[in-house]
PAZAPA-4460 file (N, C-alpha, C; in steps of 0.05 Angstrom, whole numbers, plus 32768, in hexadecimal, padded with zeros to 4 digits):
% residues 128
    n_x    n_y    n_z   ca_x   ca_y   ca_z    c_x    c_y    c_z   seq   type   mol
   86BE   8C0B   7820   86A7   8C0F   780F   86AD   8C07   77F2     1      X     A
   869B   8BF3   77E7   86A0   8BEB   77C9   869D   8C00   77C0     2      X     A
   86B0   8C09   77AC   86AE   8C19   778A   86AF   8C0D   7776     3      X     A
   8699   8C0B   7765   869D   8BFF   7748   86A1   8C1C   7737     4      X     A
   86B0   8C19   7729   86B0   8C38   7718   86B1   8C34   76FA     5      X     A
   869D   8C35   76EB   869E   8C28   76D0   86A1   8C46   76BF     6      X     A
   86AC   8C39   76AE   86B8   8C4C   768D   86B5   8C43   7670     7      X     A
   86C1   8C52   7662   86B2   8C49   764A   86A0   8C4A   7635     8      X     A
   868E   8C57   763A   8677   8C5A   762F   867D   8C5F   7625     9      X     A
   8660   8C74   760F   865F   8C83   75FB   8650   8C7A   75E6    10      X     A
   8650   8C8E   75C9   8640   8C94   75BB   8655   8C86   75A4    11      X     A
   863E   8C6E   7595   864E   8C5A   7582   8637   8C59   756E    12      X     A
   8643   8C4C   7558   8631   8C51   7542   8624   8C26   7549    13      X     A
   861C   8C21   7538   860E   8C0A   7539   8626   8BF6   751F    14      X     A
   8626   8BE2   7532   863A   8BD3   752A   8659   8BDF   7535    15      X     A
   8658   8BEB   754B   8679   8BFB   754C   8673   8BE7   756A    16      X     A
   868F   8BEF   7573   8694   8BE6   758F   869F   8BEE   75A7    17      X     A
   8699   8BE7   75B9   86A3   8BFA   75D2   86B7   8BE7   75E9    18      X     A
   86C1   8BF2   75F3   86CC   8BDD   760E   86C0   8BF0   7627    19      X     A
   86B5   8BE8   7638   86BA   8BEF   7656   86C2   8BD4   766A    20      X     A
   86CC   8BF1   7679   86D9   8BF2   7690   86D0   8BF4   76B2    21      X     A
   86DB   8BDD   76C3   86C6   8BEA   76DB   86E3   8BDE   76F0    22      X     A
   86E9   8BF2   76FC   86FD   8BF1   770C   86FA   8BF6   772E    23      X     A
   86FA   8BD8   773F   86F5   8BD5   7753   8703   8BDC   7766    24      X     A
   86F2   8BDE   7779   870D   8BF2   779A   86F3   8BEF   77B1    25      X     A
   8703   8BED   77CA   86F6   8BED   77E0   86EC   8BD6   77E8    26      X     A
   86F1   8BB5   77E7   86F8   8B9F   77EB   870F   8B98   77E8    27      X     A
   870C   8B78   77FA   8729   8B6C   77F4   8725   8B54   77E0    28      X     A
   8731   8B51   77D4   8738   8B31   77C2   8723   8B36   77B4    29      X     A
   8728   8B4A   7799   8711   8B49   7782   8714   8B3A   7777    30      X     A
   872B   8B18   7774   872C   8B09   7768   8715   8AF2   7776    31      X     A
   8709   8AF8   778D   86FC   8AE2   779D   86E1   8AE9   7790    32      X     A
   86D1   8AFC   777A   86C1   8B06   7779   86B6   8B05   775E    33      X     A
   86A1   8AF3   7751   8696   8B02   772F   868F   8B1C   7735    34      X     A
   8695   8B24   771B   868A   8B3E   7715   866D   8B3D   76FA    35      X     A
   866A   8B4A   76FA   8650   8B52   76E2   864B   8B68   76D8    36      X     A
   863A   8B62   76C4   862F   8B80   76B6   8614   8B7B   76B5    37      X     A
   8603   8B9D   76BF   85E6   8B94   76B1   85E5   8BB4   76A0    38      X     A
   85CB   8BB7   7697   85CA   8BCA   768F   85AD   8BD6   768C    39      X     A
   85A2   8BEE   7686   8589   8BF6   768E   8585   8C0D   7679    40      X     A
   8570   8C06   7665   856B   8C13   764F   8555   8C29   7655    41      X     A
   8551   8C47   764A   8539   8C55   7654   8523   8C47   7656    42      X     A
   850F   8C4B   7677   84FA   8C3F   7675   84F9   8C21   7677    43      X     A
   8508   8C12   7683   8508   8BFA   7680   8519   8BF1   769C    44      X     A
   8520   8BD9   76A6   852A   8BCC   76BB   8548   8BC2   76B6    45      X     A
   8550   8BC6   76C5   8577   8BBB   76C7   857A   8B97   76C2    46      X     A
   8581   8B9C   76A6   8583   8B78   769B   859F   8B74   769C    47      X     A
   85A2   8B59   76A2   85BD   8B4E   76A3   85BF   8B50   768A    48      X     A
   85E0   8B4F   768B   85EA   8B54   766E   8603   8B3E   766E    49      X     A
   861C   8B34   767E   862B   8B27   767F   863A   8B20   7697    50      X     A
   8647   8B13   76A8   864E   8B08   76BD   8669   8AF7   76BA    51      X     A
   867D   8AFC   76CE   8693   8AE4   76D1   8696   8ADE   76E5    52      X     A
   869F   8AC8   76EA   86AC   8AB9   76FF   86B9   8AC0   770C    53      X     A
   86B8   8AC2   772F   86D6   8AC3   7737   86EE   8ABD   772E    54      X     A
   86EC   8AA6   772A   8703   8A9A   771D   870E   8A9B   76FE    55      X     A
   86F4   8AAB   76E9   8703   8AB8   76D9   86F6   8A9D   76BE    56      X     A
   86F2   8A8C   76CB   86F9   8A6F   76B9   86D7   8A6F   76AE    57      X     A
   86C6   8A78   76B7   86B0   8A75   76B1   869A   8A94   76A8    58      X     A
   8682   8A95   768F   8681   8AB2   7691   8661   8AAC   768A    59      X     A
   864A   8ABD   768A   8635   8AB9   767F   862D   8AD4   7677    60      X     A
   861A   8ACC   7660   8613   8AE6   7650   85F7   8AF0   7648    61      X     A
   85EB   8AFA   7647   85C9   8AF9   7647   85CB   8AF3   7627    62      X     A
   85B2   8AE3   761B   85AC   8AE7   75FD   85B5   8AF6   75EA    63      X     A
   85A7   8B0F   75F9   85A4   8B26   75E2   85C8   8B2D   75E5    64      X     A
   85DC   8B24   75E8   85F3   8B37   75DE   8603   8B1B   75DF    65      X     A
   8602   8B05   75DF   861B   8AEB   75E0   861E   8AEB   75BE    66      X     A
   8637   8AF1   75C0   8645   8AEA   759F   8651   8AFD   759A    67      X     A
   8645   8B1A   75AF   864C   8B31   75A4   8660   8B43   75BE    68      X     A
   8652   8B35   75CF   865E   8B47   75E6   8677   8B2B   75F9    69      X     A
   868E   8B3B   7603   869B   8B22   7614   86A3   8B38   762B    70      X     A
   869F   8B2D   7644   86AA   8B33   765A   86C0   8B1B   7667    71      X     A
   86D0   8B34   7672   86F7   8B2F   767B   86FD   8B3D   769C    72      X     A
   8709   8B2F   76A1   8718   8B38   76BE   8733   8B3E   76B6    73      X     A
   873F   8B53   76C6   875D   8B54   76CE   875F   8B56   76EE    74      X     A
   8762   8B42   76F9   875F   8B47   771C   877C   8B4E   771D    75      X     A
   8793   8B54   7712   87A4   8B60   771D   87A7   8B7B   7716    76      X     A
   8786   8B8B   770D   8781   8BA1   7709   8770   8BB1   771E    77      X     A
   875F   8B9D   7724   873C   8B93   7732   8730   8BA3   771D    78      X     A
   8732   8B97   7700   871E   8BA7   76F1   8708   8B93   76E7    79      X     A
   86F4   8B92   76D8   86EA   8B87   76CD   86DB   8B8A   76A9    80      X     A
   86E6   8B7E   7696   86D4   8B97   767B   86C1   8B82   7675    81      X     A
   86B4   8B9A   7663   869C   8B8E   7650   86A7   8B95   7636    82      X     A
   86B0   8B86   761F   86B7   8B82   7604   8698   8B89   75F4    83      X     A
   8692   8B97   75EE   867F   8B9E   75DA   867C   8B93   75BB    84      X     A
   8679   8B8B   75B2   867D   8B8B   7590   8660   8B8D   757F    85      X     A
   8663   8B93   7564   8647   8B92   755C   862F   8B96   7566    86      X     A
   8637   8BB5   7574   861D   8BC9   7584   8607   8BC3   7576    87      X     A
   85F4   8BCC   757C   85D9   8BD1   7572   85CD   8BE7   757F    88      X     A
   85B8   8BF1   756C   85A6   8C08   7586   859B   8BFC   7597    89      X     A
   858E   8BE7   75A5   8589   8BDF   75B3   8597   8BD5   75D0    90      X     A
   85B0   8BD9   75CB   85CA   8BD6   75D8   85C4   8BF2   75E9    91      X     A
   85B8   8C04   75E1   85BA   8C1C   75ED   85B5   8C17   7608    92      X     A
   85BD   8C22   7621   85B8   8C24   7637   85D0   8C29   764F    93      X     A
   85C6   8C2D   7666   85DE   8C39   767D   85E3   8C1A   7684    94      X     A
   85FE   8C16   7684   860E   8BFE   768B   8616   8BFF   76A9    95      X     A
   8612   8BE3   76BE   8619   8BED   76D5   862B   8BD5   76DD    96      X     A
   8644   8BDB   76E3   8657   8BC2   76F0   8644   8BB2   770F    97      X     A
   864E   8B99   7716   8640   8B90   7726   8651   8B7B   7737    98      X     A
   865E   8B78   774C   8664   8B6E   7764   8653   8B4D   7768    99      X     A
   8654   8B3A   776D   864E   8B25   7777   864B   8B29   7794   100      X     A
   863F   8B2D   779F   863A   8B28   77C4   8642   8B0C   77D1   101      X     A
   864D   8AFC   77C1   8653   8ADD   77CA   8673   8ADE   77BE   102      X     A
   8683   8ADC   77CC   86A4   8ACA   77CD   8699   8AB5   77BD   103      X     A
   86B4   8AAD   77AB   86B9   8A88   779F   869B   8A85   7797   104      X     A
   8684   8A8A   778D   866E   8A83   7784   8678   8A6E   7770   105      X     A
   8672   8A55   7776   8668   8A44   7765   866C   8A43   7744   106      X     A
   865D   8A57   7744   864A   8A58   772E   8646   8A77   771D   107      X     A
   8640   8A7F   770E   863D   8A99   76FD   862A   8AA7   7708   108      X     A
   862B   8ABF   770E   8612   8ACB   7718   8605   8AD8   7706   109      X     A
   85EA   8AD7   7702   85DD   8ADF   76EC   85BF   8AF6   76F2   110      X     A
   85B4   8AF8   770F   85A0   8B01   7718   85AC   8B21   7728   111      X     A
   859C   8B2D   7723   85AA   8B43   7733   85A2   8B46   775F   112      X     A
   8593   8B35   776A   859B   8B2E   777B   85B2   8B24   777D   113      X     A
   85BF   8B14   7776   85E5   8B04   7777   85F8   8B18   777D   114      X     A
   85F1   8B2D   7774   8604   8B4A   7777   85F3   8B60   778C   115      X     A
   860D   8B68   779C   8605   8B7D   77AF   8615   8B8F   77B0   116      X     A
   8625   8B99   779A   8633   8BB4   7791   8629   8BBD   7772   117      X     A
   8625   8BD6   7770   861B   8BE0   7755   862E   8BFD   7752   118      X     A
   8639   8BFA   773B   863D   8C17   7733   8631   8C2D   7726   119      X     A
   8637   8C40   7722   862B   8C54   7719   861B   8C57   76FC   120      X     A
   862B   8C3A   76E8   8620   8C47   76DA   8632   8C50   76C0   121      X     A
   862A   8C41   76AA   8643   8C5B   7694   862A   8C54   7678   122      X     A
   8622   8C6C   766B   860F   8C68   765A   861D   8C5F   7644   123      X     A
   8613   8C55   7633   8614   8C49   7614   8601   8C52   75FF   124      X     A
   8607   8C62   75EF   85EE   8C68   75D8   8600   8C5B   75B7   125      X     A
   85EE   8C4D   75B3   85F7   8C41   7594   85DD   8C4E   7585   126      X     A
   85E0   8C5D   7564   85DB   8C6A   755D   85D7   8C57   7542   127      X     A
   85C2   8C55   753A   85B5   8C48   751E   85C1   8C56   7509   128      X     A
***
């Protein structure tokens, strides 16, 4: 059974920064696999937020956070982070790690169909 287990969060002022954490189990070869982040603000729908490659070599980032945010693998961890920088309140929302359903993809996965593991979940509140 996939576990994504993300960490991290928390309560940041605006302009501060966070790292999370989402640490994989219950597959084999999390290096065969992108991972992702989306995230889901009150009242609103689960937007991609950033994505990498299986292979590590390639990453994609939604608009609203490229410049500010970088996502990293350690597959000899099976972890995956999200680098935060230069929060905003708008940044606010529950962050969810995300699984690729496709081995060796090509390509960056960016839709949340592409992924068929979700974790629980780690909230973020940035504070004006």
């Amino acid at each position: 059974q996939v576990q994504l287990e993300e960490s991290g969060g928390g309560l940041v002022q605006a302009g501060g920064s966070l790292r999370l954490s989402c640490a994989a189990s219950g597959f084999p070869i999390f290096s065969l696999f992108a991972m992702g982040w989306f995230r889901q603000a009150p009242g609103k729908g689960r937007d991609f937020v950033a994505a990498i490659k299986w292979s590590g070599d390639a990453t994609a980032y939604s608009d609203s956070v490229k410049g500010r945010f970088t996502i990293s693998r350690d597959n000899a961890k099976n972890t995956v982070y999200l680098h935060m920088n230069s929060l905003k309140p708008e940044d606010t929302a529950a962050y969810y790690c995300v699984k690729d359903r496709a081995r060796r993809r090509s390509n960056v996965p960016v839709t949340a169909g592409d992924f068929n593991s979700w974790g629980q979940g780690t909230q973020v509140t940035v504070s004006s």
